[in-house]
Kinemage of the C-alpha trace (Angstrom):
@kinemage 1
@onewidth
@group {chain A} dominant
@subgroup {mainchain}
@vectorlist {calphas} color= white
{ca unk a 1} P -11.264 0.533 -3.260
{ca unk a 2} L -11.072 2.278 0.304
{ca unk a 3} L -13.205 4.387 -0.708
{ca unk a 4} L -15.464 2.585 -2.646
{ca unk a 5} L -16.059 0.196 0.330
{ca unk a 6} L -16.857 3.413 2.706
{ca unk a 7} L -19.649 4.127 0.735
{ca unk a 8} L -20.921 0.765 -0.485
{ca unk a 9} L -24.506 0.093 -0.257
{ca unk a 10} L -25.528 -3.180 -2.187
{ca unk a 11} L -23.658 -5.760 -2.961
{ca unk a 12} L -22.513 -4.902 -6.229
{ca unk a 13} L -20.216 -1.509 -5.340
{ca unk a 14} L -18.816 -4.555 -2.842
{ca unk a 15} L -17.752 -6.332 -5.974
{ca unk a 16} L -16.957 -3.429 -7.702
{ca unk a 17} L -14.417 -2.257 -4.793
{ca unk a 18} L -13.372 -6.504 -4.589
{ca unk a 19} L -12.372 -6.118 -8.180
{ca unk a 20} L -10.683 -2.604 -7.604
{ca unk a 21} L -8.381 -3.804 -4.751
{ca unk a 22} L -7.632 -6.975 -7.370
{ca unk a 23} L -6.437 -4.971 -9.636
{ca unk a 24} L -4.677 -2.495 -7.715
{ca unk a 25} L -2.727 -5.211 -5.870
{ca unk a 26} L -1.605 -7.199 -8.767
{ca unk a 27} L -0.600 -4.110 -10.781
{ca unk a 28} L 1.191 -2.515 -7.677
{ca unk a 29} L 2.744 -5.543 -6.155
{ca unk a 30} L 5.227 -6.454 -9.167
{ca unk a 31} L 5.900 -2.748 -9.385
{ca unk a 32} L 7.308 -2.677 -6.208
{ca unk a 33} L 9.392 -5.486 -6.185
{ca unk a 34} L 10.674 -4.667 -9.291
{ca unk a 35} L 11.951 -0.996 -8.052
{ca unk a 36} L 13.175 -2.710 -4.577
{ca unk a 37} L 15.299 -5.030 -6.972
{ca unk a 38} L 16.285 -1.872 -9.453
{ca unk a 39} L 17.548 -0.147 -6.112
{ca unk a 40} L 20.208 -2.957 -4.903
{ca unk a 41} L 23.063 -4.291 -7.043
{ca unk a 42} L 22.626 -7.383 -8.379
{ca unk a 43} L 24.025 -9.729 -5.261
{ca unk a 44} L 21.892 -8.245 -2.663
{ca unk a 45} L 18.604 -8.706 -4.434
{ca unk a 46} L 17.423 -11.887 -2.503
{ca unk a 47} L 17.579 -9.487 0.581
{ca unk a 48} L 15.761 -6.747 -1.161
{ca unk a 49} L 13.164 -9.024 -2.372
{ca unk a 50} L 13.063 -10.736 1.340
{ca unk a 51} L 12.654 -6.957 2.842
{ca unk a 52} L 10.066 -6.485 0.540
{ca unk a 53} L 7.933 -9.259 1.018
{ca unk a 54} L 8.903 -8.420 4.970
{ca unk a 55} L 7.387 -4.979 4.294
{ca unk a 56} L 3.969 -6.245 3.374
{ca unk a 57} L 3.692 -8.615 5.910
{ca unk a 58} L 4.510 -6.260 8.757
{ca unk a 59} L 1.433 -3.950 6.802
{ca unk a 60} L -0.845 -7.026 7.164
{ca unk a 61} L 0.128 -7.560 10.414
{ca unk a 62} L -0.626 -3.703 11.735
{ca unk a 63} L -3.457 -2.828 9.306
{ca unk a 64} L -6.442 -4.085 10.938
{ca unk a 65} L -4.949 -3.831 14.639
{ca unk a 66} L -4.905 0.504 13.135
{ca unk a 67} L -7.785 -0.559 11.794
{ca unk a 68} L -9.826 -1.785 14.655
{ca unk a 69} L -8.356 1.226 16.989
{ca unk a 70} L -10.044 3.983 14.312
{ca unk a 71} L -12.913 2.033 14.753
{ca unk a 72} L -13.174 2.252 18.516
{ca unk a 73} L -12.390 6.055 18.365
{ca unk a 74} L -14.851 6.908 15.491
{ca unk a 75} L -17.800 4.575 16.423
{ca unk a 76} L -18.647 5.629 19.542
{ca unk a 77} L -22.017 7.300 18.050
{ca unk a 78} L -22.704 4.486 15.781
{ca unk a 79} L -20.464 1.185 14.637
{ca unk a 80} L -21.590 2.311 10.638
{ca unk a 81} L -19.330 5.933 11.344
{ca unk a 82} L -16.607 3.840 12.746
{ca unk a 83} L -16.574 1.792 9.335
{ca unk a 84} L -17.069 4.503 7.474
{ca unk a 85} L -14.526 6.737 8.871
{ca unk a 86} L -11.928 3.755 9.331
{ca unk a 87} L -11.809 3.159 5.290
{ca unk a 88} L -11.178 6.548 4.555
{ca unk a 89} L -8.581 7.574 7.230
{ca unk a 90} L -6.536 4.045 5.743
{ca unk a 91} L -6.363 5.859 2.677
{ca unk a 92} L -3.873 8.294 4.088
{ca unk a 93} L -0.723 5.193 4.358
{ca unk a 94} L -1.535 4.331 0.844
{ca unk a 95} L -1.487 8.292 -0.354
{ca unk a 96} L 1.724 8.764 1.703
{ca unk a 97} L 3.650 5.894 0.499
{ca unk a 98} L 2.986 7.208 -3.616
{ca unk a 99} L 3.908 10.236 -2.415
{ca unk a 100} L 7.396 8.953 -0.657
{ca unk a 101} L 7.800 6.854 -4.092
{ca unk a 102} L 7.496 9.960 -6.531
{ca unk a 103} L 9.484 12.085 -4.371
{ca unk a 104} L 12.484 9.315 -4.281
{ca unk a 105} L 12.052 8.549 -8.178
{ca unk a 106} L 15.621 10.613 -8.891
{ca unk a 107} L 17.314 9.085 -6.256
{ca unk a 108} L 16.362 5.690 -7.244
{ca unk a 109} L 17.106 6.712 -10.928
{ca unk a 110} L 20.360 7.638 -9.675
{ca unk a 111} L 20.735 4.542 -7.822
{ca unk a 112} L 20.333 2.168 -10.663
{ca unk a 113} L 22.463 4.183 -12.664
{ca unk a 114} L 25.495 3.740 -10.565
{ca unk a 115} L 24.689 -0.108 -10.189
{ca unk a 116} L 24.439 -0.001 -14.339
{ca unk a 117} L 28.040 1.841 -14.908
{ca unk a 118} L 26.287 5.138 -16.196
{ca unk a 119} L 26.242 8.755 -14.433
């Protein structure tokens, strides 16, 4: 929806990207609580859901202050580049964190293993 928004001229690709970021929320939000709680044995699971929920908090919190410093070091030639660049460049956290999750998937296979009795 980054992306979608960087380019957006009319108010439809806006409610195109709206609908995007809808979607991609409420399919990726469950997801990750449910691998924070696969991850933790059974009696630390309020703490992993409380970390989790900590996590995207903390992401509110220092997205737009990121957000508003790419704009004031892209926009100096116009406030549209600053946009512009400022939705793409937050595309690299989002890239980075699927990467970090695919890259742990054994580990966290591993993980849940121990927590269910098999190796």
């Amino acid at each position: 929806s980054f992306f979608i928004v960087s380019g957006a001229a009319n108010i439809q690709t806006f409610c195109l990207a709206a609908f995007v970021a809808a979607f991609g929320y409420g399919a990726c939000q469950p997801v990750i609580n449910a691998l924070c709680m696969k991850a933790v044995p059974p009696g630390r699971r309020g703490a992993a859901s409380s970390t989790s929920y900590l996590g995207i908090d903390l992401g509110s919190m220092m997205g737009p202050v990121l957000a508003g410093m790419i704009i004031s070091r892209f926009g100096a030639a116009s406030l549209l580049d600053g946009y512009i660049a400022m939705w793409r460049i937050m595309t690299v956290p989002i890239f980075l964190a699927i990467a970090i999750v695919i890259a742990c998937r054994k580990k966290v296979l591993k993980i849940e293993a121990g927590f269910l009795g098999r190796k």
